[in-house]
N, C-alpha and C positions, 0 to 999 in steps of 0.2 A: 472435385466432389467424389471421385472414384478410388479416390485416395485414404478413403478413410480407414483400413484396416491396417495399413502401412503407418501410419501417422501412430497411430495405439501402440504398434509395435515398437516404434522409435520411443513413446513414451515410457513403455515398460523398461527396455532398456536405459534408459535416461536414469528411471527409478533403482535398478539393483546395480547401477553404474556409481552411485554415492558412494563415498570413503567411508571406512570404519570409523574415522574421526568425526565427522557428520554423524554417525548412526550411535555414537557414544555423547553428541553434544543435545542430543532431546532430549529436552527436560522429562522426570519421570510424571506419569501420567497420560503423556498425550501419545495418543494412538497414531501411527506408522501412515499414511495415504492407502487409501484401497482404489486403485484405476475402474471405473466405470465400465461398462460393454462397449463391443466398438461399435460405431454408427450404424446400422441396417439401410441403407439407401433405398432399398425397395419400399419402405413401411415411412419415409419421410414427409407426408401428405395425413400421415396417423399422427393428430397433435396433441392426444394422451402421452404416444411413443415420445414426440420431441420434446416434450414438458417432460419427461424423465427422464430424460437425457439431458436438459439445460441445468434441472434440481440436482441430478449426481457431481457435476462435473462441478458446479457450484460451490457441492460440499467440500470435493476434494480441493478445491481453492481454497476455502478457507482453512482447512486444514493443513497444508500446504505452507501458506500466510506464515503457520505460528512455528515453523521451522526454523533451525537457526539458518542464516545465508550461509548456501557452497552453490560450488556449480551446477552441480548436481540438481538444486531443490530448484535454483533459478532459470536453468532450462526448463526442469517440469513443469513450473510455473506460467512460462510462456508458450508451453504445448499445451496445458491447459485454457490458456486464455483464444488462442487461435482455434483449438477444439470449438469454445462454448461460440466464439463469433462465425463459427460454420454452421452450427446449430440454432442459432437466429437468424438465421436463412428463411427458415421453414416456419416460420411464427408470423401471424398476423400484423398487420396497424395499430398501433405504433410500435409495440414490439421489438418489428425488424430494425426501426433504426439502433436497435442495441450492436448493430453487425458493426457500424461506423466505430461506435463509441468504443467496442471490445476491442476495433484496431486500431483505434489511436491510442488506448492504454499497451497494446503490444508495439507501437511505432516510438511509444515514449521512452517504455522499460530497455528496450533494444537501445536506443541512444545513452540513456544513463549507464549503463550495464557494458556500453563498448561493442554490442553483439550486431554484425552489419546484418545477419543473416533474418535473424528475427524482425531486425527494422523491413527490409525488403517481404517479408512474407505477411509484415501488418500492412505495406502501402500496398499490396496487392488484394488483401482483402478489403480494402477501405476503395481501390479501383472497383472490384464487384460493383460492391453499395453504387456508387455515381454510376458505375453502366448499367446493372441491370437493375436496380430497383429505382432509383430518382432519376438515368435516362439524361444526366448532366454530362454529357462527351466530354467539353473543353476539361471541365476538371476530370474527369475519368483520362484524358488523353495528358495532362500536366501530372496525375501522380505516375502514369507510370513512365516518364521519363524522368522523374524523379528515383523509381527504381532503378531505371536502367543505369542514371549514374554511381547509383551505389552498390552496384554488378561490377562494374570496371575497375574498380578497385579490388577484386579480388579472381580471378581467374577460375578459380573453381566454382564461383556464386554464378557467375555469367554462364560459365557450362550449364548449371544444374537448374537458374532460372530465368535466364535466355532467351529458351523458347516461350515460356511461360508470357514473357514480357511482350515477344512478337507473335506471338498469336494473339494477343490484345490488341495489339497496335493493327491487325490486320482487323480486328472485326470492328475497330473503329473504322477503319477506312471503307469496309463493305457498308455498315450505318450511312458513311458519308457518300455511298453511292462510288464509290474508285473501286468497280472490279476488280480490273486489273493488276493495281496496286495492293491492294488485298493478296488475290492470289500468291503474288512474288512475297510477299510479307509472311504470308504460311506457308511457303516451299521454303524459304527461310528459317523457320523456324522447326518445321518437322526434319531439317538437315541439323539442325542443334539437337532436339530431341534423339535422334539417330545417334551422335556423337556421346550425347552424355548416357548413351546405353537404355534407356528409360523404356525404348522402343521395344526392347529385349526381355524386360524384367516385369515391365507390366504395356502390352501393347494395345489396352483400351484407349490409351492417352493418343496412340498412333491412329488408333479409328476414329477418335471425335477428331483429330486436325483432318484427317481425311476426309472427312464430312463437312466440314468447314469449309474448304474446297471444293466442294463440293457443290455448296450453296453458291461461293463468289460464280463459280462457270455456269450453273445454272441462268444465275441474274446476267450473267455476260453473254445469256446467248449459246456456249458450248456444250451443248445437251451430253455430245458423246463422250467427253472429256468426266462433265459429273457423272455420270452415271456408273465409267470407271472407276472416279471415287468412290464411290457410293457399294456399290460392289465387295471392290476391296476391302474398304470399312464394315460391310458385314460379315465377309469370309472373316476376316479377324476377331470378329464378338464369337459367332458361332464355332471357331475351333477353339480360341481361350476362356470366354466365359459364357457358355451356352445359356445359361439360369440367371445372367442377364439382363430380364426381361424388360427394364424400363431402357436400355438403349437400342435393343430388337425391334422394341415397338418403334421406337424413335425413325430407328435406318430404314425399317419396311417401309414407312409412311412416305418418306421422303423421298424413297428410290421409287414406290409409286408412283409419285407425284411427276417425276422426268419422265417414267412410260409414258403416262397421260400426256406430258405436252409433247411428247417423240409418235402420239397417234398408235403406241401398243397396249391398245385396250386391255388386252389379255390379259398380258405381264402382270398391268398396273391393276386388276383386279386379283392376281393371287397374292402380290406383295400386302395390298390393303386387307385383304381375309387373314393374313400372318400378322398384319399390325394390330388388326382387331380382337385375337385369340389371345395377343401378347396383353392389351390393354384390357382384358376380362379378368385376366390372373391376377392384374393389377390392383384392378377397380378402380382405375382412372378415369372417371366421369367425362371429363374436360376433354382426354387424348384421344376417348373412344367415340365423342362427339365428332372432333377433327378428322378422325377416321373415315367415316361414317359419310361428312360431308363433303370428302374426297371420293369416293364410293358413286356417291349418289350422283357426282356431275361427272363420271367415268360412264353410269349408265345411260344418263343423259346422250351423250358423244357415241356413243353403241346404239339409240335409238331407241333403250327399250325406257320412256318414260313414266310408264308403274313403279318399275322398280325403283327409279331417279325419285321418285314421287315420295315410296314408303320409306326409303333410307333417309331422306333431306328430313322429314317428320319424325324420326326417330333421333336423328343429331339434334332436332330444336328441344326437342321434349326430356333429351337426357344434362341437360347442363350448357348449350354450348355457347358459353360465355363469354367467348374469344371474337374480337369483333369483326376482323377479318375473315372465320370463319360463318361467322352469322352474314356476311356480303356474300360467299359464295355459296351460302346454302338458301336464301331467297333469291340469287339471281338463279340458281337452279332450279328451283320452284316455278319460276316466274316462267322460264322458258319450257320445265315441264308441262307444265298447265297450257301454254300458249300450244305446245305439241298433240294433245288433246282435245283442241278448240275448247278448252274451258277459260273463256275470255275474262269472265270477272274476275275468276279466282287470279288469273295470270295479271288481269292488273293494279290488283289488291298486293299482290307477290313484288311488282315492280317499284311499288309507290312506296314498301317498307324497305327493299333494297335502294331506289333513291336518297331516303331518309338517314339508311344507314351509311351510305359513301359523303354524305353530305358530312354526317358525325363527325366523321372519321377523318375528314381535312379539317374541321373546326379543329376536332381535341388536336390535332398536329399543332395547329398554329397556337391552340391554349400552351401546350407540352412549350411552343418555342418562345413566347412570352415569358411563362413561366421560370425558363431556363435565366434570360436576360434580365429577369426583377429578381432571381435568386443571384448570379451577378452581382446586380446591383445593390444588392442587400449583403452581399458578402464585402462589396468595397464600404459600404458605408457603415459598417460593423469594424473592417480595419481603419476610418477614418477614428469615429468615434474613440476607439482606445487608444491612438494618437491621439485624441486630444485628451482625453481621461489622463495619459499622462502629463503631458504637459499643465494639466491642472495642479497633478502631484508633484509637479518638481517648485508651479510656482509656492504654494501651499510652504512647500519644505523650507523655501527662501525667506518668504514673510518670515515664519516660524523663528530662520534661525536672525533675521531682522530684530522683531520680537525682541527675542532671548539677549541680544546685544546691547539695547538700549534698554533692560531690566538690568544687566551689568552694571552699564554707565549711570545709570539711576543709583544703583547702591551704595558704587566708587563714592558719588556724589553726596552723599546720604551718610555715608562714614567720614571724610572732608566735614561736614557741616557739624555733624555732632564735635569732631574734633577741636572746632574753631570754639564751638561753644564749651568747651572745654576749659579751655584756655582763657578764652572771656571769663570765666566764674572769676578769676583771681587777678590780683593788680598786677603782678608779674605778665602774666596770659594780656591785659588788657595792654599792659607795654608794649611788650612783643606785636600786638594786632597794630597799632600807631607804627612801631618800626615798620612793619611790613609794608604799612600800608605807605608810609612814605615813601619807601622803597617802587614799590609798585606804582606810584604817581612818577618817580623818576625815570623808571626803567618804561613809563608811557612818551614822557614827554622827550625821553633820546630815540624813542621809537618813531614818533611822529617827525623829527626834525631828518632822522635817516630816510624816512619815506619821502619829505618834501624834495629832499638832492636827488633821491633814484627818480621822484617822476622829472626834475628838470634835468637831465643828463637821461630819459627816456625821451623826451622832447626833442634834443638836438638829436638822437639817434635817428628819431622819424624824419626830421627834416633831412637829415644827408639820404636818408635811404627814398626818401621822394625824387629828391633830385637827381639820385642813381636809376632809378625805375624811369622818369620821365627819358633821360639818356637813353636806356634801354629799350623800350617803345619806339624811336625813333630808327635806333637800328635795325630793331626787329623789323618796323614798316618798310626800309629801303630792300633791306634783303628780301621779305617777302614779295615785293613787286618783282625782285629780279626774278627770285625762285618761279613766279606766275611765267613771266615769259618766256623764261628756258622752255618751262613745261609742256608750254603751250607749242614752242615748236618744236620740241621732241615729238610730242605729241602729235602733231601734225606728219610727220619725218615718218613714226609708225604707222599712222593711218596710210599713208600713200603706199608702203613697203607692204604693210599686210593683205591691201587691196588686190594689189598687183604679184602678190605670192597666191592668194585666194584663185584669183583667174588660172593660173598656172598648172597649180593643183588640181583642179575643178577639170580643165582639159587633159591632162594627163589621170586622171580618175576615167573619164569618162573615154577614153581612148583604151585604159584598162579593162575594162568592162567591156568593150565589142571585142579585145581578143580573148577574155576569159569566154563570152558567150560563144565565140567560134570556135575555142578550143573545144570548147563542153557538146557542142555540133558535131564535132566532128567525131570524136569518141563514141556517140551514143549511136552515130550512123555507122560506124565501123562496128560496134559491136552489135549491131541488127544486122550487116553484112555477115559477122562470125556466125551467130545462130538460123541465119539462112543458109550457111555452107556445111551447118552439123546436121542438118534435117535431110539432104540428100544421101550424103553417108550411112545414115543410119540405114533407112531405106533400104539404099543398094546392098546394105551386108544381110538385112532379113530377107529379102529378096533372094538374093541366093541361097539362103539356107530354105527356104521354101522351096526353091526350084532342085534342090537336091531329096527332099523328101519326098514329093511327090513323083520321082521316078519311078520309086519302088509301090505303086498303083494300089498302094494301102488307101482304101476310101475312106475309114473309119480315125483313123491316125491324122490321113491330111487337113479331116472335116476340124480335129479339134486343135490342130495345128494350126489351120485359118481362122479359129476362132480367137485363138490365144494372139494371133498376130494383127487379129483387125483390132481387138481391145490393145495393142502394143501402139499401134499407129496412133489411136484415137487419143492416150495419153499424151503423146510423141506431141500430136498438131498441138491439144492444150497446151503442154508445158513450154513450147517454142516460144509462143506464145507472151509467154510473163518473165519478168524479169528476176523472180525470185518464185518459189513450190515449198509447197511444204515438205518438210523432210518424211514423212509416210507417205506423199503424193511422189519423191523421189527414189522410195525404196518399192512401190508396188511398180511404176516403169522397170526396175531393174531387175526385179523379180520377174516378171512374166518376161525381158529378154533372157534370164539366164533360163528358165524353164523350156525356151525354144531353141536355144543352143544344146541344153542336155538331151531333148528326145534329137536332136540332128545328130550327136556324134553317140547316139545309142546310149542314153544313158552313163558314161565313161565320164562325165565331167559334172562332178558334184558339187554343189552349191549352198554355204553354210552362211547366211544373215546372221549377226548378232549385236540388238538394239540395248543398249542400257535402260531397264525399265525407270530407269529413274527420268528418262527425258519424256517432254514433251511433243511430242513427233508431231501433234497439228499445230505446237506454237512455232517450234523450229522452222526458218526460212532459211533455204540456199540457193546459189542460182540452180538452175534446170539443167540435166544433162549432162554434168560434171563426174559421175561415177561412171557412166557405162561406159564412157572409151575403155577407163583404165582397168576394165572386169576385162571387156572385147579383148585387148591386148593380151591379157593373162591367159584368155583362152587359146586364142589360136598363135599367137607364139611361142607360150609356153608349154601347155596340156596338147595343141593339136599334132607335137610330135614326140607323145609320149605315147608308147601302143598301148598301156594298161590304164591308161586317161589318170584323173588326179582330183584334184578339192583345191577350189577358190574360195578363201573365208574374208569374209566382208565385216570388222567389226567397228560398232558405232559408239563413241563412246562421249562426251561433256563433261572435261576436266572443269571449267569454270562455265559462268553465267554467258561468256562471252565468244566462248571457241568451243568449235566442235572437230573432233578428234576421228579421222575416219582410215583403216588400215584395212588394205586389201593384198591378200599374200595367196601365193600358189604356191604348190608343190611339181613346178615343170622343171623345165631343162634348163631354164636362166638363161639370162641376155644375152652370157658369150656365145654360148650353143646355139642361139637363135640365130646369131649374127651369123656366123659360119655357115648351117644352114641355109638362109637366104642370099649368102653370098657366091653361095652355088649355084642358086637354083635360074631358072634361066629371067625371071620379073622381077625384075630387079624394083618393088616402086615402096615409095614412104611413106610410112602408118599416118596416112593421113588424118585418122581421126583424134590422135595424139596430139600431133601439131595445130589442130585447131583449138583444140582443149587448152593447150599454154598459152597460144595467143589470145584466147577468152578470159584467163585467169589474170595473165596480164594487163587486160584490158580492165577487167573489173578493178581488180587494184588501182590503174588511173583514175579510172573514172566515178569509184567511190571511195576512193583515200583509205582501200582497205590492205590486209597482208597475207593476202589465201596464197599458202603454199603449198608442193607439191613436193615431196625426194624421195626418191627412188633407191631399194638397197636389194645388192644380191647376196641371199641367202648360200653359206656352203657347210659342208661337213666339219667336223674336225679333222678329216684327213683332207679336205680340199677340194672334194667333190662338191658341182653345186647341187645344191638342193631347191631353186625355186626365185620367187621372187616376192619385194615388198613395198607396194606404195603408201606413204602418209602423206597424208591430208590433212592442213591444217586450215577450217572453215571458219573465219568470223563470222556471227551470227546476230 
């Protein structure tokens, strides 16, 4: 819908794209196409505006029509028609169903014409119609898997309407209640949109999928996840297209809407005073209702019940005809009132919010009736003209029945007069006696020929009796035999399959107490590993604490202990679970490295870097798998560097399935470490390392995953080292 200036543009083009030869084959007289104005989206509710917009586009069709065919006039032709089906959008009962009908003449012309592109962009318009105006999922979810196969046949159509397809597919599934399914279906597709650039050239399209997402986490429960959406999607309207106004109003309202249920009153009443100033400019009756009685159950939840009171009265009295609104503006009412002690009015308020939730499951299950006798009325519509034809074919056959025995009538008819022909004259009469004699003899050789074939058919039946009788008798010995084979084969398997069943059954069941014991014993060893990493950890914060508080800084230690008791308190949690969330893994790691930087004074810098594009509260991995291998980087790498150094941490998600995590220093590297420590007089092994592999190892058994681990040292081009590198390969 956002598309409509682009769309004009492609038609203009289209238009001064025609060949010379086209422009030399109009007949003289008729006038050239003049392109209409492009759609105004903001004025779409003004139905003067869209009635002169359907009358232009109309004309230029007919005008269009009387062109000779080229490419040129047949593409405009169907930019035209998908124009005018955008624009019966906005047209009242019955009207709108002109939207179906304008797409199935652009699904038809696409097929005649060979054009897969135009097919695909009528079954998309003809999807709108089933979802949003008749509310028909199953067939709004069969046409566009209908598109989608006529995507796959061309590599650039799938690029360019891809997303287009799965961002349908996701808001069916939100309809169907599949948050979560949803969500992956529009991180899908906004990763298509990304690709085919779209995101770049007009990135309004990037903020309604982002809003889309918006809505699934909201209904899923992840307030802080939408509201990121939600965000993002409006920094993107207000740097690209500030004057906007009908999706400003949209995003405010909606990102109110998460304040409100996240308990920040605040927010949620500046974002609603910005969705309200949007819907004035508008004059959106409807929107500025929805507003309005978002507003007023915000003041409610704040306490201040006047104000819940004037605004709930001012949404009813301006339009708000939305029925879901009109539920949460009388249960607002109701409980205003009741805040008040104005007990009538509150149960006057309750009894028409009853009334209306009652509605509101009726028309659900009228809407899903409705759906299943539309259905039914569709199969019995394709019954019907299966038989309509089958009428027609029999009709055809009579017909040419008919037509054949008029033939043999006439054949007959010409014969006769002939005969009588020949009778008129004595000759003619001769001839009929010869004939006919003729014809008496060639009966009675007929009749004596049939007399011998039926008595030499006679003796054929009698041998073939006595062959058959013969035959029966053999058939009956063999089959008694064929029975009692059978029967003791049969018997022979029964007893084998018996006693292979037992067999099986105990060797099954002997499988199963050592899979159970295997799976025991794994799951006890690796609760023995994460109780051996939770001492470790400990003892190394421990002493960096006991080194800072030497130096009798009160102010430093106080926020030193603070940073370390919120260390611990993560620490106990995450032991705890067998799997954290990846932002739940990266704040642990962060407030250790923040207490390593103030211990070696600042010298040891520490650079996170998350791929915005991941989901950091969906992300699970186990717990505690990063800080070894930071710890290590620090103090055997940077703690014997005098000018200290930078450990960069960066996070990345190559696929759906793996997570990508590389952690590199700029220290002395391994060799230098080694030597180092093989001086020095303590000689003991990074124990926190070697627990880390035996945990990684273990999870790999133990959930048949491939988390890997290698290690590489960084050097110069002259051969100096420079550092070190661990990757991380995390299934997720």
């Amino acid at each position: 819908m956002k598309a409509w200036g682009v769309l004009w543009w492609c038609l203009i083009g289209s238009a001064l794209c025609t060949s010379a030869q086209d422009r030399r084959t109009v007949p003289a007289g008729t006038a050239r196409p003049v392109l209409p104005l492009s759609f105004n989206f903001n004025r779409r509710f003004q139905q003067p505006y869209v009635d002169s917009v359907i009358t232009a586009t109309r004309r230029l069709l007919r005008q269009v029509e009387l062109q000779p065919r080229s490419a040129g006039n047949d593409t405009l032709r169907l930019e035209l028609l998908v124009h005018l089906s955008n624009a019966y959008r906005y047209t009242p009962t019955p009207r709108i169903d002109s939207v179906r009908t304008v797409a199935r003449q652009v699904v038809q012309l696409g097929k005649d014409w060979n054009n897969i592109r135009f097919q695909v962009r009528g079954l998309l318009l003809e999807e709108y119609f089933d979802y949003t105006i008749r509310a028909d999922y199953p067939q709004a979810l069969r046409t566009n898997y209908q598109a989608l196969r006529l995507t796959e046949t061309d590599p650039q159509l799938a690029d360019r309407y891809g997303w287009r397809i799965g961002r349908n597919l996701g808001r069916l599934n939100y309809r169907m209640g599949k948050y979560r399914e949803s969500v992956n279906l529009f991180r899908t597709a906004l990763n298509k949109l990304n690709r085919d650039g779209r995101s770049a050239t007009n990135p309004l399209e990037r903020a309604d999928m982002l809003q889309l997402i918006s809505e699934s986490y909201k209904q899923n429960g992840q307030l802080d996840s939408a509201a990121h959406c939600s965000e993002e999607a409006l920094q993107l309207v207000l740097k690209n297209n500030p004057r906007n106004t009908t999706s400003l109003a949209y995003l405010h309202n909606d990102l109110g809407v998460i304040y409100r249920i996240q308990s920040r009153y605040g927010e949620a009443l500046k974002q609603f005073q910005q969705a309200e100033t949007n819907w004035q400019k508008l004059g959106g009756r409807s929107g500025l209702a929805v507003t309005w009685g978002a507003m007023a159950r915000t003041f409610y939840l704040l306490g201040q019940p006047d104000s819940a009171l004037d605004y709930a009265r001012k949404a009813l009295a301006n339009d708000a005809n939305i029925p879901s609104t009109q539920i949460l503006l009388y249960e607002t009412l109701a409980d205003a009132s009741a805040a008040k002690n104005d007990w009538r009015a509150a149960y006057q308020y309750h009894q028409r919010f009853k009334a209306l939730v009652d509605s509101s499951r009726t028309r659900q299950k009228v809407t899903e009736t409705m759906t299943l006798e539309a259905n039914f009325d569709r199969e019995k519509l394709v019954l019907s003209q299966q038989q309509a034809q089958l009428l027609e074919q029999q009709r055809y056959l009579t017909l040419q029945r008919e037509k054949e025995l008029q033939d043999q009538q006439f054949i007959t008819l010409a014969k006769d007069a002939e005969l009588q022909k020949l009778q008129a004259t004595a000759e003619g009469q001769r001839l009929v006696q010869l004939a006919q004699k003729t014809e008496l003899q060639r009966r009675l050789e007929t009749q004596a020929l049939k007399a011998e074939a039926q008595t030499r058919q006679n003796q054929i039946r009698a041998l073939q009796l006595t062959d058959l009788q013969t035959k029966l008798r053999l058939q009956e010995n063999t089959r008694l035999f064929g029975v009692a084979l059978a029967g003791l084969v049969g018997l022979s398997l029964l007893l084998y399959n018996r006693l292979l069943r037992r067999k099986n059954r105990a060797l099954q069941q002997r499988n199963d107490e050592l899979q159970a014991a295997r799976h025991h014993g794994q799951t006890q060893e690796m609760v023995a590993l994460r109780a051996q990493m939770n001492p470790h950890f400990l003892f190394n914060c421990i002493n960096s604490i006991k080194l800072y508080t030497l130096q009798n800084d009160t102010d430093k230690a106080s926020d030193y202990l603070t940073k370390f008791a919120r260390l611990i308190r993560l620490v106990l949690e995450n032991s705890r679970a067998d799997r954290v969330s990846l932002r739940n893994e990266l704040d642990s790691l962060h407030l250790y490295c923040e207490l390593e930087a103030m211990r070696f004074k600042q010298k040891v810098h520490i650079d996170i870097r998350v791929d915005p594009d991941i989901d950091q509260e969906y992300v699970q991995i186990p717990p505690l798998l990063l800080q070894p291998y930071v710890e290590n980087a620090i103090w055997h790498g940077l703690m014997h560097k005098p000018e200290g150094g930078t450990v960069l941490i960066d996070v990345t998600q190559p696929t759906d399935q793996c997570l990508h995590v590389e952690i590199t220093d700029d220290g002395i590297g391994r060799t230098r470490a080694a030597e180092i420590k093989s001086k020095s007089a303590g000689k003991q092994k990074s124990f926190g390392m070697q627990v880390t592999a035996d945990r990684i190892r273990m999870i790999n058994q133990l959930y048949n995953t491939q988390t890997q681990a290698h290690i590489h040292d960084l050097v110069s081009p002259s051969g100096d080292p420079m550092g070190t590198r661990v990757v991380l390969e995390i299934p997720v």
